[in-house]
C-alpha positions, 0 to 999 in steps of 0.5 A, spaced: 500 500 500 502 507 499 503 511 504 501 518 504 507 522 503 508 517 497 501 520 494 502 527 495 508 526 490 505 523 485 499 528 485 504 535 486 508 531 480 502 531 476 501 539 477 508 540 476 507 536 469 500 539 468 502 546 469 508 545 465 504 542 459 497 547 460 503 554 458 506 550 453 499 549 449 497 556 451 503 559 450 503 564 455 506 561 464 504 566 470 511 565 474 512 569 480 513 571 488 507 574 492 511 573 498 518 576 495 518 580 489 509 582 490 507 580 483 505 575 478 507 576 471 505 573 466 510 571 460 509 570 452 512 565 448 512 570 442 515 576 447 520 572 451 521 564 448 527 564 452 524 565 459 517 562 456 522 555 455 525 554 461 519 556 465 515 550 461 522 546 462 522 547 469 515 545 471 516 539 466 523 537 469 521 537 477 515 533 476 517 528 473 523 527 478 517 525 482 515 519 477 
């Protein structure tokens, strides 16, 4: 059976890859800090692919460091 802290994993995995895969077919990631910086920016891939690409890499790599 798996424990609890293995499927709080698998599900945050899930949201990582969904939220990568969601910016990347929408062409646009909210990305940001309330805490920190007090915003939330959008980016578009068409202004800044750069940026745009590592946000969607990001969220894609780190959920699936969970599977």
């Amino acid at each position: 059976m798996a424990t609890f802290q293995n499927v709080f994993i698998f599900i945050a995995s899930l949201l990582f890859v969904g939220y990568g895969v969601l910016g990347l077919l929408t062409n646009k990631i909210r990305v940001g800090s309330r805490s920190y910086t007090g915003s939330i920016s959008t980016i578009h891939k068409h202004q800044e692919p750069v940026r745009f690409y590592f946000w969607c890499c990001l969220f894609l790599f780190a959920g699936c460091g969970g599977f």
